[in-house]
Structures are given as C-alpha cells and as structure tokens.
N, C-alpha and C positions, 0 to 999 in steps of 0.2 A: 489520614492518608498522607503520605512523604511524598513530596516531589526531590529528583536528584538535581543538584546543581553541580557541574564539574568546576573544579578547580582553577580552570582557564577558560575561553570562549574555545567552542572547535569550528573552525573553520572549513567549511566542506564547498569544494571549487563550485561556482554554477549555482548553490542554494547557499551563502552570504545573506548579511543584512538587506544589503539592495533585491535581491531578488526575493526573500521573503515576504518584505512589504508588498511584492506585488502581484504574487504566487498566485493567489485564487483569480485576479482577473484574467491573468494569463492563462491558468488551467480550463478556464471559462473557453477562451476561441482556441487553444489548442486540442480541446477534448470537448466539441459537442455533448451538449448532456449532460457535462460535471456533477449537478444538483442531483438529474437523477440518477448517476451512477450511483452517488452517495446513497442514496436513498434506497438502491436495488441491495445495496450490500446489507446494509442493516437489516433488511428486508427478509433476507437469505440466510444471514447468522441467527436473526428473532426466531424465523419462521422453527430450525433445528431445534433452537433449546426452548422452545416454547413452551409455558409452566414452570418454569424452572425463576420461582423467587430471588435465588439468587445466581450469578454466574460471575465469570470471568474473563474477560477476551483482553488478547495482545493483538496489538495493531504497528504493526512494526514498518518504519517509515510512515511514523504520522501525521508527521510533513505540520502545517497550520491547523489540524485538528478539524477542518472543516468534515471529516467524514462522520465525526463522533454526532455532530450535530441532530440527525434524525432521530438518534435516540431522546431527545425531548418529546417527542411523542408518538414513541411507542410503549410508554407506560411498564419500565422496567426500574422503577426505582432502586432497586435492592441488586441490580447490575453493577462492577468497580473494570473497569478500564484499565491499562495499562500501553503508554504509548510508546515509541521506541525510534529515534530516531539520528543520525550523526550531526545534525546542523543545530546548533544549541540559536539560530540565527530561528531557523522554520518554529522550535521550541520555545520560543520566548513571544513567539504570535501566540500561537495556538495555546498556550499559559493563560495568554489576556482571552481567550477568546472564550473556554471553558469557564475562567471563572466569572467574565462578565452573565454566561449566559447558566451557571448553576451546579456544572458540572465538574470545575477541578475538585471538587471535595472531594468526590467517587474515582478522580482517576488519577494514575501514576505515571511520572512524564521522567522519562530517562533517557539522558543526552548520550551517542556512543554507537556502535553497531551492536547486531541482537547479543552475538557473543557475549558481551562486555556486561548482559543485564544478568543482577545477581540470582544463583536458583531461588527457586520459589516454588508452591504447590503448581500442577502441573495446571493449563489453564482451559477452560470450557471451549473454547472454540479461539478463532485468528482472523487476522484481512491483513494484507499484503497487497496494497495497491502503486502502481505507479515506481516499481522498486527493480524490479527483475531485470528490464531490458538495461538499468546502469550500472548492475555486476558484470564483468570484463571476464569471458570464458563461460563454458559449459560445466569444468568442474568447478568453480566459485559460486556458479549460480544453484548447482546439485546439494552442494556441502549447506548454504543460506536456507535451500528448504527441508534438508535433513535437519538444521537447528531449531526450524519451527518446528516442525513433526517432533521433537524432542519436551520440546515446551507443552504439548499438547497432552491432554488425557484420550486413550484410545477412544473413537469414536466422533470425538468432536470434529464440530463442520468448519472447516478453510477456505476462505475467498480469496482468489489469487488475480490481481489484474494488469497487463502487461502489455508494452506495445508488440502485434507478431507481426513477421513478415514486416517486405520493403517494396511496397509499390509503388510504383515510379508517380500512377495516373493520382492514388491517394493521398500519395505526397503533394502533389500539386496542389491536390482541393484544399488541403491543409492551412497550403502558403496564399494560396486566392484569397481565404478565409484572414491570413494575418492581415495583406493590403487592403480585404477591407474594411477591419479594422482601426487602420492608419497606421500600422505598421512603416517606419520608416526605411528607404530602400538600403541602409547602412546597417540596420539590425534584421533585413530579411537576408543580406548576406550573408552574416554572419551565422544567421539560425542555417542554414544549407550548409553551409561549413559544419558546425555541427552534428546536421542531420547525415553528411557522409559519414562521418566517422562511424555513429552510433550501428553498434549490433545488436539488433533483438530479435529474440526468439524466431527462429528458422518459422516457424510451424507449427499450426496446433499439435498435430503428432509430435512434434518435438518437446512440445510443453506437459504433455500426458507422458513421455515417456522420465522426463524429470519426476513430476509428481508420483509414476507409480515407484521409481527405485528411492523414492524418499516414502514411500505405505501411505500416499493420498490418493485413495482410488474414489472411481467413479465419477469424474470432472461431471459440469452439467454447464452449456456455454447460458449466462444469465444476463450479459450487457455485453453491446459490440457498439463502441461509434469509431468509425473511419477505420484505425489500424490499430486502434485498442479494445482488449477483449478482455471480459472479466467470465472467470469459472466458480463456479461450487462443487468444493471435493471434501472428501471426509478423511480422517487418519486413521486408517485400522492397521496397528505393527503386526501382526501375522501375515500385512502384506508385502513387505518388507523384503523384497528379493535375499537369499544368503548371498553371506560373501563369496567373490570367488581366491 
C-alpha cells in the first residue's frame, strides 16, 4: 500500500501543526460524543457492505485518522482505506496513529483536496465527516459532493456529517461547555469570532436537497450532538437530476 507524500508541507489555515496536535481533545468538548460518533459511522458503512471480504472506503477529510479507529474491531481485515485530506499537518498524526495501531498497511493517505486524488477503481462506500460546513458557498459545497458521488460505485452507502443550522441557545451550550473546560477567556473570543463568520448548512432540507442533485438518496439522520448531525445516504446515478 503507498502512502502520498507532497513535495512541500501544505499548509491549511485553522488545521496547522499546532492545531493538529491538539485536534482530538478539542473535537472531544467541541462535539459531544466524538468516540461515539466514530463509532456510529463505521457502524453504518459495516452494517451496508456487510459480507463483503473485501471493500473499499474513501474517507475524505480524515483529519487525525481517529474515525478509522473502530474498524479494529469490527473484524474486517481484508477492508483497504483511503484517506483524503489538505492539511498534510492533520496527515502526519494520523500516519503515526494508524500505524502505531496496525492499520497504515491497509490504508492510503493523500495530502490535497478530493479532486487532486489520482482516479482509481470506483470505491465501496465514503464518510465525510466534519468537512461541508468549511466549504464557502452552496455551489462548492454541491460540486465537493458530486466528486464523491463520482468516486463511488452505484449503490454504495455515504456518511455525511456536518454542523447545520446556527442556534444562538446551542451556541451558547457549546461555549459553557469550552469554559468549562478552562478554556481561556482570550481563546473563547476568538473561537466567537470565528463562530460568526462560519456558514453551515441552512437545514436539514437544505442538506437532502444537496445530496439528492448529487444521486445520494434516502438520507437516514444516524448521530445528532448539539448542532452536529450525521446522515446515511446511498449513491444511486439514475437519481441524478438531468441537466437543465
């Protein structure tokens, strides 16, 4: 199995070396549940290709690799990985972390956005976690799941999970949740600062109406904490709206 290494470090604003080392504690108090998200998604893509000796899954923004994790046992030996991510910083955790724990043998780790990853046989199933709400626009975020749906073999199951909606009340619980923590009051400004900026996803209607003009029908809502929600959809291209 080849791991890619780019030619220079890529630097991706926000997920940097600093931020990588500290990703998963972070993703710990900012997402309730972390472990068991992880663990719902494997859960979701097992339960689909279930029997199936061998498969394939892309996991595009795999960030520290922490989601591949559960597949330790789930007894899928003859499964091969393929991660995808821009921060060759989040890539170089998740490197140590796989193969501390058995796993980079079986998977391929490509620094870059999905575009950028070379074709290949079309792959068994995807997860997309923690990715959608930091593409900028409605058509960047359409075109990103039309690339997956491209990568995919019809039929295979899609886990997509994203912050939706901006609730003011949920917000709050969020930032209660950083101070206390010990979040310091110069890094909780700063995280509100960023929290106005960011736009995600209007609505779950908003999020099924992406998924179906990319032919992932049948969302199924599989993990909710606070203002993040994870779906299971399938790629059928006959569903695939024509063009107009």
């Amino acid at each position: 199995m080849t791991h890619s290494h780019p030619p220079h470090v890529h630097i991706v604003p926000g997920f940097g070396a600093d931020r990588a080392a500290h990703y998963d504690a972070q993703a710990a108090i900012s997402l309730p549940g972390a472990q068991a998200l992880y663990e719902v998604g494997v859960s979701a893509l097992a339960s689909q290709l279930d029997g199936q000796d061998a498969a394939s899954l892309l996991f595009v923004g795999m960030g520290t690799g922490a989601e591949l994790m559960p597949y330790l046992r789930f007894d899928v030996p003859g499964w091969r990985f393929t991660g995808v991510d821009p921060s060759d910083a989040m890539l170089a955790v998740a490197r140590k972390r796989l193969e501390a724990e058995g796993l980079l043998s079986r998977t391929h780790l490509h620094v870059g956005e999905l575009h950028t990853l070379p074709p290949r046989p079309p792959f068994d199933g995807a997860q997309m976690m923690g990715v959608l709400h930091h593409v900028q626009g409605h058509e960047a975020r359409l075109e990103l799941l039309r690339e997956v749906a491209r990568r995919l073999k019809p039929g295979a199951p899609f886990v997509v999970g994203c912050r939706i909606g901006k609730d003011p009340v949920l917000t709050n619980v969020e930032f209660r949740r950083w101070r206390a923590y010990g979040t310091p009051p110069d890094e909780l400004e700063r995280r509100r600062q960023a929290f106005s900026t960011l736009q995600p996803v209007e609505s779950d209607a908003a999020l099924f109406a992406m998924l179906a003009q990319a032919g992932m029908v049948a969302p199924r809502p599989i993990f909710v904490s606070l203002q993040f929600k994870v779906f299971l959809a399938r790629y059928e291209p006959e569903a695939v709206p024509p063009s107009r």
